[in-house]
Legacy VTK file of the C-alpha trace (Angstrom):
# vtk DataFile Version 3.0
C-alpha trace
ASCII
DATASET POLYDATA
POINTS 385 float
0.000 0.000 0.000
2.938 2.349 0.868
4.852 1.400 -2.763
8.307 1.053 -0.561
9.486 -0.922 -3.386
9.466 2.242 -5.223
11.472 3.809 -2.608
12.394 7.680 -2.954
14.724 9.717 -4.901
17.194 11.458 -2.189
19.958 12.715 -4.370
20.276 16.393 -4.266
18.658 17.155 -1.487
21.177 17.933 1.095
20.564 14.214 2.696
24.195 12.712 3.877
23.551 9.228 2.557
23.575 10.184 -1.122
24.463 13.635 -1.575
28.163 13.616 0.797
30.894 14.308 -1.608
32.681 11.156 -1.089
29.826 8.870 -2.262
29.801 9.327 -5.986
26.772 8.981 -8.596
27.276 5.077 -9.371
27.732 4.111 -5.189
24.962 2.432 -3.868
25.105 3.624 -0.341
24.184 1.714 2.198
25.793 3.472 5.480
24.052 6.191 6.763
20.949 4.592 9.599
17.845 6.437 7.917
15.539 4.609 5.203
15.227 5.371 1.738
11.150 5.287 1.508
8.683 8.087 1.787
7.737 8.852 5.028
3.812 8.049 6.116
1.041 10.211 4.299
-0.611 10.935 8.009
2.985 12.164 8.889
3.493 14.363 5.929
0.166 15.884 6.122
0.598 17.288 9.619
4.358 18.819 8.481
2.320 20.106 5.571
-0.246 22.106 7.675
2.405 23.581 9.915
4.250 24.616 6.958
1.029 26.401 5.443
0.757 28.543 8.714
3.404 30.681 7.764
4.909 31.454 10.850
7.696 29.418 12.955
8.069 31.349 16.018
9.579 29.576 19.928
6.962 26.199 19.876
6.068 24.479 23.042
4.672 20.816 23.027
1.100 20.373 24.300
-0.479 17.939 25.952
-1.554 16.339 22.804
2.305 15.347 22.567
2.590 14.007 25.388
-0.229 11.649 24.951
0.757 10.278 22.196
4.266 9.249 23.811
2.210 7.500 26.593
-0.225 6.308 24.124
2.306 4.559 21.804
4.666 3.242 24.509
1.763 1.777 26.384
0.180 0.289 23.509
3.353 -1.313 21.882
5.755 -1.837 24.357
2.974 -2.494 27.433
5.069 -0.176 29.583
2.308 3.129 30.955
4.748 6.028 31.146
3.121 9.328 33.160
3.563 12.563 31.726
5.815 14.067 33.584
8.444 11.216 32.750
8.790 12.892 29.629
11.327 14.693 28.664
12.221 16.504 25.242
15.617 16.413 23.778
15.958 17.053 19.925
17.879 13.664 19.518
18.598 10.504 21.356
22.450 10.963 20.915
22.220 14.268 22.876
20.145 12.499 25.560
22.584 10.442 26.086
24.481 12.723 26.464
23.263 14.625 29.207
21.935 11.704 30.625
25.618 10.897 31.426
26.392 14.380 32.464
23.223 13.713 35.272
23.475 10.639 37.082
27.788 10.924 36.642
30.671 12.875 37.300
33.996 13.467 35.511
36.384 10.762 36.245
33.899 8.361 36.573
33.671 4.869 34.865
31.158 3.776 32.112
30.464 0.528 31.133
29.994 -0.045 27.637
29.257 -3.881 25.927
30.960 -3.570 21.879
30.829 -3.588 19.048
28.454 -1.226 20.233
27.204 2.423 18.322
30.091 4.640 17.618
28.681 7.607 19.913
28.815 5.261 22.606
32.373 6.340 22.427
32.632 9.556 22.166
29.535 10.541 24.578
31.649 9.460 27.100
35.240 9.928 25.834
33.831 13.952 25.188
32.744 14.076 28.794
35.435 13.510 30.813
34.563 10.096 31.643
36.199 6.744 32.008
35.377 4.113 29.121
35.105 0.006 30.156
34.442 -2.009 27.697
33.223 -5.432 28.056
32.969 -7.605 25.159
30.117 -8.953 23.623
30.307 -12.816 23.216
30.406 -13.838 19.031
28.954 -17.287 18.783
28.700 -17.850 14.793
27.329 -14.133 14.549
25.068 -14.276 17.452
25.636 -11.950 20.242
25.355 -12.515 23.829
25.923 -10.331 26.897
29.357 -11.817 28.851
27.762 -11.141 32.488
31.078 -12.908 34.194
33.254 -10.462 32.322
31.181 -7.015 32.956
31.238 -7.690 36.398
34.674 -8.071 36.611
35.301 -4.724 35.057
33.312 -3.297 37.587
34.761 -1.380 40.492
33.667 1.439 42.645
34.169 3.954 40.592
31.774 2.228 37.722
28.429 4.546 38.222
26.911 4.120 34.743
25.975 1.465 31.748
25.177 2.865 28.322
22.728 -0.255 26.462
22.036 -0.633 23.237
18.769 -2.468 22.586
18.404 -3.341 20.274
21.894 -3.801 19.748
23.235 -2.102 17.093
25.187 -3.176 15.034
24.219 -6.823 16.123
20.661 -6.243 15.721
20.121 -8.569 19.046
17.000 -8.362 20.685
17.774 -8.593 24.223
15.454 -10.874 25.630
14.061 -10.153 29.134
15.939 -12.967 31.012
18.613 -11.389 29.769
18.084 -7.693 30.553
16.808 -9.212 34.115
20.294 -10.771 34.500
21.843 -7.349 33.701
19.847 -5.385 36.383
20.943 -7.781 38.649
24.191 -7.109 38.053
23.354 -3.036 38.561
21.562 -3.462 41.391
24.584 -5.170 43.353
26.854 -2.825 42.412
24.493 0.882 42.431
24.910 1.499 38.640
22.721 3.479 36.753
21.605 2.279 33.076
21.491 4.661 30.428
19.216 2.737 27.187
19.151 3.720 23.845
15.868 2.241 23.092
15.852 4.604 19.663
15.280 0.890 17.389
12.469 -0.590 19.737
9.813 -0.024 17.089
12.235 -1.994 14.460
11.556 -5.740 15.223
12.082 -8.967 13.245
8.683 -10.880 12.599
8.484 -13.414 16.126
10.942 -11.264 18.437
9.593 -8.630 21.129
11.074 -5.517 22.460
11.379 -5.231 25.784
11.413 -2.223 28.050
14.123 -2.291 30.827
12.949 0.431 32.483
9.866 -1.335 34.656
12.771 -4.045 35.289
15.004 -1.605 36.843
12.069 -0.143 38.958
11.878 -3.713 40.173
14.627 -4.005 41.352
15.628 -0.874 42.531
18.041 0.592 39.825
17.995 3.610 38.529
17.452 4.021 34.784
17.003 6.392 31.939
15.721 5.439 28.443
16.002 7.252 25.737
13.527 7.018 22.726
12.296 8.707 19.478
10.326 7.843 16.010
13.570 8.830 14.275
14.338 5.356 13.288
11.383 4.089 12.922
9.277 6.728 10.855
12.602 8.352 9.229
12.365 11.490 10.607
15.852 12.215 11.910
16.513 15.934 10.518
13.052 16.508 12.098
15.207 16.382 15.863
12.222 15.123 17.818
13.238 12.108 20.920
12.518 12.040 24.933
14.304 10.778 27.401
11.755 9.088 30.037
13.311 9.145 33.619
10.571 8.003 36.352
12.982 9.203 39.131
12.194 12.883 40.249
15.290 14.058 41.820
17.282 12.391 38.285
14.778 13.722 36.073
14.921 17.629 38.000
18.755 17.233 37.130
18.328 16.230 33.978
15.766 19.021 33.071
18.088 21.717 34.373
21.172 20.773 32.687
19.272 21.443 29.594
17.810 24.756 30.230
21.476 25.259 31.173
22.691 24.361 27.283
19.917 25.983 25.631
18.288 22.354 24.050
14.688 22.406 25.765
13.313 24.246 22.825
11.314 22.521 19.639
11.267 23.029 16.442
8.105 23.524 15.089
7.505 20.257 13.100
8.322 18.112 16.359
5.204 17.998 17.606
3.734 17.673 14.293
5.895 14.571 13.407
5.749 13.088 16.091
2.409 12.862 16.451
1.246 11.855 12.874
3.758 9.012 13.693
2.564 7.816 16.797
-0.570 8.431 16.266
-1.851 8.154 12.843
0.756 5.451 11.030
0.934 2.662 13.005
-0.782 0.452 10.052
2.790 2.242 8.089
5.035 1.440 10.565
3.496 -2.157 10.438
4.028 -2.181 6.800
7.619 -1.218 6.658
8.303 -3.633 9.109
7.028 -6.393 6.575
9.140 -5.382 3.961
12.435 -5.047 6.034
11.875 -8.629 7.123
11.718 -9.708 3.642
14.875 -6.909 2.816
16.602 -9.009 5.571
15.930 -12.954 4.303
16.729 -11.738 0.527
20.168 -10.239 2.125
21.038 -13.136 4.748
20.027 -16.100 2.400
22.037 -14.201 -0.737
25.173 -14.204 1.318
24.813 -17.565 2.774
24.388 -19.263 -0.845
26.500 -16.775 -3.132
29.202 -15.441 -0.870
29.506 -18.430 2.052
33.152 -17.103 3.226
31.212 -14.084 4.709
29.245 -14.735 8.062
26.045 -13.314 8.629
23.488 -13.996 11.402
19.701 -12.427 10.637
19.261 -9.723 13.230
16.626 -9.836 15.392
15.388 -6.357 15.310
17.152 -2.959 13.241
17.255 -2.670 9.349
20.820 -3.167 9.717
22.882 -6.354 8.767
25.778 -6.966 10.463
28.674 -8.993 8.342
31.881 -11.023 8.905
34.594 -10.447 6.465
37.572 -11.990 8.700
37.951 -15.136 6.110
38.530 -13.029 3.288
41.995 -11.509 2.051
41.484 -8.384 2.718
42.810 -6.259 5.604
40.483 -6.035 8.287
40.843 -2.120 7.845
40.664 -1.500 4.054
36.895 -3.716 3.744
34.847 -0.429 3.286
37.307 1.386 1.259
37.407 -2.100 -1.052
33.507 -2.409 -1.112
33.682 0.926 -2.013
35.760 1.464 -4.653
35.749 -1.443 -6.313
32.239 -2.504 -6.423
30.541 0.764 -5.468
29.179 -0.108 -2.837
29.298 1.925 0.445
28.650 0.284 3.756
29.883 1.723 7.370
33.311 -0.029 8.617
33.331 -2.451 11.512
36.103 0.436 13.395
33.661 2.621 13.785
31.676 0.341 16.233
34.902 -0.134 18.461
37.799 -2.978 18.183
35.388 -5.635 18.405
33.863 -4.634 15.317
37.056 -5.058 12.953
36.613 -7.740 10.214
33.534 -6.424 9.776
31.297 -3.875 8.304
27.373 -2.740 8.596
24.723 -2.695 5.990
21.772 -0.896 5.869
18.707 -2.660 4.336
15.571 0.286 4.725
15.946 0.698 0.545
14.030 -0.885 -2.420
14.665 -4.651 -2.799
16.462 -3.383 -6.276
19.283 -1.658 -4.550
20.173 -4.768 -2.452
19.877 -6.963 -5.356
22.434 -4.894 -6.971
24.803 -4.024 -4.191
24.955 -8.007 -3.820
25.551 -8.482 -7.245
28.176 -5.988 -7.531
29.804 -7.432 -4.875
29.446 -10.939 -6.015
31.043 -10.058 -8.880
34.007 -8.227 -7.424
34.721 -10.143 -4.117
37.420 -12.569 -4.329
37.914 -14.505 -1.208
LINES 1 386
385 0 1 2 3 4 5 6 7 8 9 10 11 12 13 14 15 16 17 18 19 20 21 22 23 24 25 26 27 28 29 30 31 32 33 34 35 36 37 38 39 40 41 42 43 44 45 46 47 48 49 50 51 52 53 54 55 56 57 58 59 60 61 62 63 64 65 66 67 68 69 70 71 72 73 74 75 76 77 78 79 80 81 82 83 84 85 86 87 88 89 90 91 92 93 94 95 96 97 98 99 100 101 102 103 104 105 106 107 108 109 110 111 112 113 114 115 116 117 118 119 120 121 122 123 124 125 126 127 128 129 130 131 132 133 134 135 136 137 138 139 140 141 142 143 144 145 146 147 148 149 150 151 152 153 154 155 156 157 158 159 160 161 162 163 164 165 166 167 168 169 170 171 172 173 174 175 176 177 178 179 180 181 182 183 184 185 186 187 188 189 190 191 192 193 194 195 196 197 198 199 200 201 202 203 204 205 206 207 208 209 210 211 212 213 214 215 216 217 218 219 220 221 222 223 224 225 226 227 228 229 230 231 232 233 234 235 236 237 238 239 240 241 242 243 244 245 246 247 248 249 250 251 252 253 254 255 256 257 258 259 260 261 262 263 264 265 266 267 268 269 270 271 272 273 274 275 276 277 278 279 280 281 282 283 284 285 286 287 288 289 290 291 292 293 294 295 296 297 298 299 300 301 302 303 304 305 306 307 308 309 310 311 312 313 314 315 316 317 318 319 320 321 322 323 324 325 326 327 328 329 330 331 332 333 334 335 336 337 338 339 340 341 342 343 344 345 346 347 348 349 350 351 352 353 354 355 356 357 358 359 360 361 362 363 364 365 366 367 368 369 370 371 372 373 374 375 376 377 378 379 380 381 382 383 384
């Protein structure tokens, strides 16, 4: 119904993905974490109506925005969130951000499990803090949470986890025995958890998101989660997320450091977007879902009959397809600059995920089916093991 096979033209229009120098007319790029699809009618129609009033003045979000944040998280994640949870940031990055700067000080440890999102890294590396890494375990391409070694890494100093779930680049769906096991862990040592939740809404066909934050409440562990429709109604230059923080003397902090930096205001399409997403294109969001999952088997059955020296493991939730290149000739560090120059193909490099993630590199699979039949062709073609 939503013609995603038709996908959108993006060149030449400012949008990172295909217009950055670097990327060239015949690259099929497949790097940058947004989709190449129109965006929901519903959603489109609300920016639409705020463009026609002619006037973009200092916004504030109404209770109508709020609603549809408790509205949406209730509904698909089961978790009731209260108003003033809520709070606005214009992207999840920056909430982490300051969600560091709240609940830590400088000096302190951070736990971090990689390959993990490359502003995991610098979040903390740009604020002074202390980076521990724990690795995630690789068993054939599935990822697992090492609980024996993050404790170990853990001293006093250690006040804060950063999570990824789902996991990206993995594209693990942490399951709620294991998230349990995690808060465990938290509790017994007084760590806060800091969760990028920003792919919840991005789920393989069979898995479920779950929400740590009620397990934290459980058992006693103080949490932030930070969330947005970015991901998963493309809407990432439209800077719209929220941090939800249920504790009141965390969440008071939290507010004030922004009113300190100036980032409590809204654009004037936030409200807008986010909205027409929440509200009005669930059925699209359902959709697009469908077609990634079928984006996903094309991709991991491809590999694993055409190119069966690269390891690939279907991710669980995320458009993105995380791929093993160790068993080929090529230096672990040269794999993107190969893909891309030689069969125009441009992915993002396992490096930027952290030392865990060298050998290999991260596609993005939000695009017409064409595109990925290509891409795989061209490399097919041009990959010599």
């Amino acid at each position: 119904m939503y013609h995603f096979e038709e996908g959108i033209e993006r060149r030449n229009t400012n949008c990172d993905k295909w217009d950055a120098p670097f990327v060239g007319q015949d690259v099929i790029p497949m790097w940058v974490a947004d989709m190449d699809f129109a965006i929901a009618p519903a959603i489109t129609e609300r920016l639409v109506k705020v463009a026609d009033q002619g006037a973009f003045g200092y916004q504030f979000l109404s209770d109508t925005y709020y609603d549809a944040v408790r509205c949406f998280m209730k509904e698909r994640h089961n978790y009731e969130v209260k108003k003033e949870w809520i709070c606005f940031v214009p992207n999840v990055v920056l909430g982490l951000f300051f969600a560091l700067q709240t609940v830590t000080e400088e000096g302190d440890e951070i736990l971090i499990q990689t390959p993990v999102y490359g502003p995991f890294f610098k979040v903390i590396n740009e604020s002074n803090r202390v980076l521990v890494e724990s690795r995630l375990r690789n068993v054939n391409g599935y990822y697992t949470m090492d609980m024996e070694d993050l404790e170990k890494r853990i001293t006093p100093k250690t006040k804060a986890l950063l999570l990824c779930n789902p996991h990206n680049p993995s594209g693990r769906v942490w399951k709620k025995e294991e998230l349990r096991e995690l808060v465990k862990i938290c509790a017994k040592h007084d760590i806060c958890i800091i969760s990028d939740d920003i792919h919840s809404d991005i789920i393989r066909k069979g898995q479920q998101h779950t929400m740590i934050v009620p397990i934290c409440r459980e058992m006693g562990v103080k949490c932030i989660s930070c969330t947005s429709p970015s991901k998963p109604f493309n809407l990432a230059s439209i800077h719209v997320a929220n941090c939800i923080i249920e504790d009141d003397e965390i969440r008071e902090k939290f507010q004030k450091l922004l009113q300190i930096h100036h980032v409590t205001e809204c654009s004037a399409f936030a409200e807008a977007a986010l909205v027409g997403a929440y509200n009005e294109s669930r059925d699209w969001l359902d959709e697009v879902n469908k077609y990634i999952d079928e984006n996903v088997e094309y991709f991991v059955n491809t590999v694993h009959e055409k190119l069966p020296f690269l390891h690939v493991c279907k991710p669980e939730g995320t458009y993105l397809i995380w791929v093993d290149f160790s068993d080929t000739t090529l230096q672990q560090d040269k794999i993107k600059e190969y893909l891309h120059e030689k069969c125009k193909v441009l992915v993002n490099p396992g490096e930027f995920f952290g030392e865990a993630g060298k050998g290999f590199v991260r596609f993005n699979v939000a695009c017409p089916r064409k595109n990925i039949e290509e891409a795989l062709d061209r490399i097919c073609r041009n990959l010599i093991q």
